[in-house]
C-alpha positions in Angstrom: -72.7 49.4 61.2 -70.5 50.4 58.2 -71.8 50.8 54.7 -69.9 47.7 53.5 -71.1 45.7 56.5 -74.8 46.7 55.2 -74.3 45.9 52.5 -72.6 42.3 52.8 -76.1 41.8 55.0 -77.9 42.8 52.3 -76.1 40.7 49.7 -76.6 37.3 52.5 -80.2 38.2 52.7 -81.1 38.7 48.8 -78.8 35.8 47.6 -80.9 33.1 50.9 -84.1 34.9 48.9 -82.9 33.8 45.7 -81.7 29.9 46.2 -85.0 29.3 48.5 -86.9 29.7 45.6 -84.0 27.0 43.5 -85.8 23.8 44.6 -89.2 24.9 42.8 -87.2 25.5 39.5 -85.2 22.3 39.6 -88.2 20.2 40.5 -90.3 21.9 37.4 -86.5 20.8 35.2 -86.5 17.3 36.4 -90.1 17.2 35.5 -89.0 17.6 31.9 -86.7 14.8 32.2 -83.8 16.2 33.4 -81.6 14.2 36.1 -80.6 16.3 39.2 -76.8 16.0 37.9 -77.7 17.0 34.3 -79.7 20.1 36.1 -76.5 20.6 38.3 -74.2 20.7 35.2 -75.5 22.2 32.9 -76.7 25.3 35.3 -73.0 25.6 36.1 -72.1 25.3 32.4 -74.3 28.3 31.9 -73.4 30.5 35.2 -69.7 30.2 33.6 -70.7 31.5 30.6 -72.7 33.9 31.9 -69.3 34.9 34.4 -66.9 35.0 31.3 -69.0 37.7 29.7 -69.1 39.8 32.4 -65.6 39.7 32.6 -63.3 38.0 29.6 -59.9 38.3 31.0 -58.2 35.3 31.9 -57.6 34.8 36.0 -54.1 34.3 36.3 -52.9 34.1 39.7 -49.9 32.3 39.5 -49.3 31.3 42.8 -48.8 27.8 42.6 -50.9 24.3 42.8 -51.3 24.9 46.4 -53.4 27.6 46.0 -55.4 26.0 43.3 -56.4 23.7 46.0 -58.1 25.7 47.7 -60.5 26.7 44.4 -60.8 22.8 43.6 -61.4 22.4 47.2 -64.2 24.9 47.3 -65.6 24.2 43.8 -65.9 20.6 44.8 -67.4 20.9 48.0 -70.0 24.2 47.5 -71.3 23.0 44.6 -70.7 19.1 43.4 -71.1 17.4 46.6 -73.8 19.9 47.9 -76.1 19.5 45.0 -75.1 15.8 45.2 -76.1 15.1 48.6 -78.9 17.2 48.6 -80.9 16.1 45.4 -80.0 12.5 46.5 -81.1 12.9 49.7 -84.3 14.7 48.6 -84.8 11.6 46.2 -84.9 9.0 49.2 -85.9 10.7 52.1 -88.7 12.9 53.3 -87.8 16.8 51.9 -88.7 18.0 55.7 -86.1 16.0 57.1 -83.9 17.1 54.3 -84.9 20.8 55.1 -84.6 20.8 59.0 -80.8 18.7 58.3 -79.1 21.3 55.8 -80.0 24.3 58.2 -77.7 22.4 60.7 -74.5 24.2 58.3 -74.3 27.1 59.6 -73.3 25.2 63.1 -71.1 23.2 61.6 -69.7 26.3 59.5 -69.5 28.0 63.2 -67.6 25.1 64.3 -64.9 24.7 61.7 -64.3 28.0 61.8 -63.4 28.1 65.1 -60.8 25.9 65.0 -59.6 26.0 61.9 -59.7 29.4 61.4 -59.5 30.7 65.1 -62.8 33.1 64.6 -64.8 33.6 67.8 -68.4 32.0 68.8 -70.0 33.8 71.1 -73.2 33.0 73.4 -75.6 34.0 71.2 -74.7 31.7 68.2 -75.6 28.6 70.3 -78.3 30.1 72.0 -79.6 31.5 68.2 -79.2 28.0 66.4 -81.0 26.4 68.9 -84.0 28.9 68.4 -83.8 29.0 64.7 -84.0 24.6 64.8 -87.2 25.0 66.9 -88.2 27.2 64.4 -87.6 25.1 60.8 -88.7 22.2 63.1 -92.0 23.4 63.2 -91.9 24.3 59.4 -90.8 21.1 58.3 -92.8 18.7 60.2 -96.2 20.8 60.2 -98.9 18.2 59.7 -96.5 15.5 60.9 -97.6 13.3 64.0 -94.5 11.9 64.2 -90.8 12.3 62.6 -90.1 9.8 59.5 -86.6 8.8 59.7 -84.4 7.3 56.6 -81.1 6.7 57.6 -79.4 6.6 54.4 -81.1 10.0 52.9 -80.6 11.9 55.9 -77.3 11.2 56.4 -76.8 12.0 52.9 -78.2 14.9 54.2 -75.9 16.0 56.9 -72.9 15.6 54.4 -74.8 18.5 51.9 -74.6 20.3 55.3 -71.0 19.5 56.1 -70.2 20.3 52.7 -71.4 23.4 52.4 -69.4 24.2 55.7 -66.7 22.8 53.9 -67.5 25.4 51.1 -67.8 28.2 53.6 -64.0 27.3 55.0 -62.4 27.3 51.5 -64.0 30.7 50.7 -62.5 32.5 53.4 -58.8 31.1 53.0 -58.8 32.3 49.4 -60.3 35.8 50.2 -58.0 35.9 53.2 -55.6 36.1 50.3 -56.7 38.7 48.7 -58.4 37.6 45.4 -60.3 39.3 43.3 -64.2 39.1 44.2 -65.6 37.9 40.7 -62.3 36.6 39.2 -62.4 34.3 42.2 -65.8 33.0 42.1 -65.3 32.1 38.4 -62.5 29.8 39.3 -64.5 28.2 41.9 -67.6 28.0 39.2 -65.0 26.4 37.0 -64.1 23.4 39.5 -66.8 23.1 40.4 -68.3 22.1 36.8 -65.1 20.1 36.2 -66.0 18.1 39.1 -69.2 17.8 38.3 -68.8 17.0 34.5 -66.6 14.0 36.1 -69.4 12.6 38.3 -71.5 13.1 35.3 -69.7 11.1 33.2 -71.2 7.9 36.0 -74.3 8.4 34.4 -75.8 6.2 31.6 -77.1 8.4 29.7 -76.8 12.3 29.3 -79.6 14.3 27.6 -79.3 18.0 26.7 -82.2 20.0 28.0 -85.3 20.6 25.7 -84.5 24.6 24.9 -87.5 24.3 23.3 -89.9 24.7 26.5 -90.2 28.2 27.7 -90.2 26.2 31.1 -87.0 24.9 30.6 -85.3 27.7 29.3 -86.0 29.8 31.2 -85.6 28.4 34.8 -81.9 27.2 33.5 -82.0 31.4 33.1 -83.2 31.6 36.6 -80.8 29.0 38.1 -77.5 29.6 35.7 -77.7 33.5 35.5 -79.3 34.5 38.8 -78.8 31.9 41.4 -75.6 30.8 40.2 -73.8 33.4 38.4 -75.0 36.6 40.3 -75.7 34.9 43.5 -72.4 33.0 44.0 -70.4 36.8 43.9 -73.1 37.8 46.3 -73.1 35.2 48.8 -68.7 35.3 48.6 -68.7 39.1 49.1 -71.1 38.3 52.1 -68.4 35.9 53.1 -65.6 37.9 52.5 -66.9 40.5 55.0 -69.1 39.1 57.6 -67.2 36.0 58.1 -67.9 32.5 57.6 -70.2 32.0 61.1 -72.7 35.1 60.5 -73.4 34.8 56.7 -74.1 31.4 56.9 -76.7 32.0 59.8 -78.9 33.3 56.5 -79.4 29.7 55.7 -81.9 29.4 58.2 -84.0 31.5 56.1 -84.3 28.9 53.6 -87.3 27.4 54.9 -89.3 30.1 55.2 -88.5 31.5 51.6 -89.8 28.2 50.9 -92.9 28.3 52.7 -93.7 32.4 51.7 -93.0 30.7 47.8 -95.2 28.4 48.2 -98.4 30.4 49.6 -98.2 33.0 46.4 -96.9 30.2 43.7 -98.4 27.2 44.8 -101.9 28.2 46.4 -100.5 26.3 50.1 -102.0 27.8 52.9 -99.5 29.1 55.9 -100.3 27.4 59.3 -100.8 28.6 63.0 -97.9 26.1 63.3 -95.8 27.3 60.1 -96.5 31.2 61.0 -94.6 30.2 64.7 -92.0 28.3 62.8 -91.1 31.3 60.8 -91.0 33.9 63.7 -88.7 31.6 65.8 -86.4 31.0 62.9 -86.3 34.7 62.4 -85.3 34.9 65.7 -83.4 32.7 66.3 -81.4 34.5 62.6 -81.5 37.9 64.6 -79.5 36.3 67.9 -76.9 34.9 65.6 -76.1 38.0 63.9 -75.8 39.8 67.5 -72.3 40.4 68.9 -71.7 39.6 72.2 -74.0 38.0 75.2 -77.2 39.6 75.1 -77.9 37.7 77.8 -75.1 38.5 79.9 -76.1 42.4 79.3 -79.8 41.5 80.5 -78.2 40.0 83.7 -75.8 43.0 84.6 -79.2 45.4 83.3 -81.0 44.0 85.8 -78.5 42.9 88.5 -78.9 39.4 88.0 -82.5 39.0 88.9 -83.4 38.3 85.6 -82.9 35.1 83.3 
């Protein structure tokens, strides 16, 4: 393994640590009386800010409205329609179904980027999402005796997923171009607050955020400079290098982020149940990142008596 492939794990794995904890700090936000789409813009408004300081110059790429597309097209779908779907959904539907839905992306980023841009699924990807489903299964449903369904919310649901396979898509056609890392994320930071000021505009009302609660300060710090700002050139340069199918198997850490965050910030005790959840997800994480058959080398290992 390559330094730079290390290190695009490494930027996948801190950036999942970073948006399981999101949820927590746009929940405490909401409970100030902000709207998920005020929370969503106005992060966004700050992460640009934030972006333009770390680097002022203009990005001009010149390269015509074709390949503005492709940021409007990623902007759009990575950040308005995500956030969309997914606080929507969260806001009709049980969070556990919403949870075990969204970590469906990274097979339907595996799938769209096989045939739309030709990269190569091997055995172990099926064979890992399956394991890594089992896994968040038992996460999100532990204490369940039976799954709640809500059509409407969870199918809101699957379209945060699609989206952010949509996202994933978009990201590798422009760096398949060769754009700058950070100028690039900025322009896909800018569309996707333009797009989200525009579905803002549906609301009612619009409130600024109350600066004047440390709480909500400083979690718009936490979402706008770290998770969005910071994060977004993380997860992209993950991206860029690992390809669209093996970063986004990190989303399957989600849950457990989720569930670790919860046992030291919340006081929630971690289940027999929970605890297997976790392992199998991480397994299931490992298979996916594995090139090749693993099981195909077990068989000629062991001369096809084995599995």
């Amino acid at each position: 393994m390559t330094s730079q492939v290390l290190c695009a794990h490494l930027c996948a794995l801190g950036t999942t640590l970073v948006w399981g904890m999101t949820f927590i700090s746009s929940k405490i936000l909401m409970n100030h009386g902000s709207t998920p789409l005020e929370v969503l813009f106005f992060r966004f408004v700050l992460a640009l800010l934030v972006m333009f300081c770390m680097k002022p110059k203009i990005f001009r790429h010149g390269r015509g409205w074709k390949e503005e597309l492709l940021f409007l097209g990623a902007g759009a779908s990575g950040i308005t329609l995500y956030f969309c779907f997914e606080n929507t959904a969260i806001s009709i539907t049980y969070a556990s179904n919403v949870s075990l839905i969204i970590c469906t992306a990274p097979f339907l980023t595996g799938l769209a980027a096989h045939y739309l841009l030709k990269e190569d699924l091997h055995g172990n990807f099926f064979v890992g999402f399956v394991v890594a489903i089992a896994g968040i299964a038992c996460i999100s449903f532990n204490g369940a005796t039976y799954l709640n369904l809500n059509p409407a919310g969870d199918l809101l649901a699957v379209g945060a997923a699609a989206s952010w396979a949509l996202y994933s898509i978009f990201t590798r056609r422009i760096f398949s171009r060769r754009y700058p890392l950070l100028e690039a994320t900025r322009r896909i930071l800018f569309w996707g607050l333009v797009t989200s000021g525009l579905v803002l505009l549906f609301q009612d009302e619009v409130h600024l955020p109350d600066l004047g609660s440390t709480a909500v300060w400083a979690n718009f710090l936490f979402l706008g400079v770290l998770a969005s700002a910071i994060c977004f050139v993380t997860w992209n340069y993950g991206l860029r290098v690992l390809g669209a199918v093996r970063a986004t198997a990190y989303v399957y850490l989600t849950p457990v982020v989720t569930v670790v965050g919860a046992f030291f910030l919340l006081d929630e005790h971690i289940t027999l149940l929970s605890a297997t959840g976790m392992a199998l997800t991480l397994a299931g994480l490992v298979l996916s990142e594995m090139r090749g058959n693993v099981f195909g080398r077990l068989r000629r290992q062991f001369g096809g008596d084995v599995l």
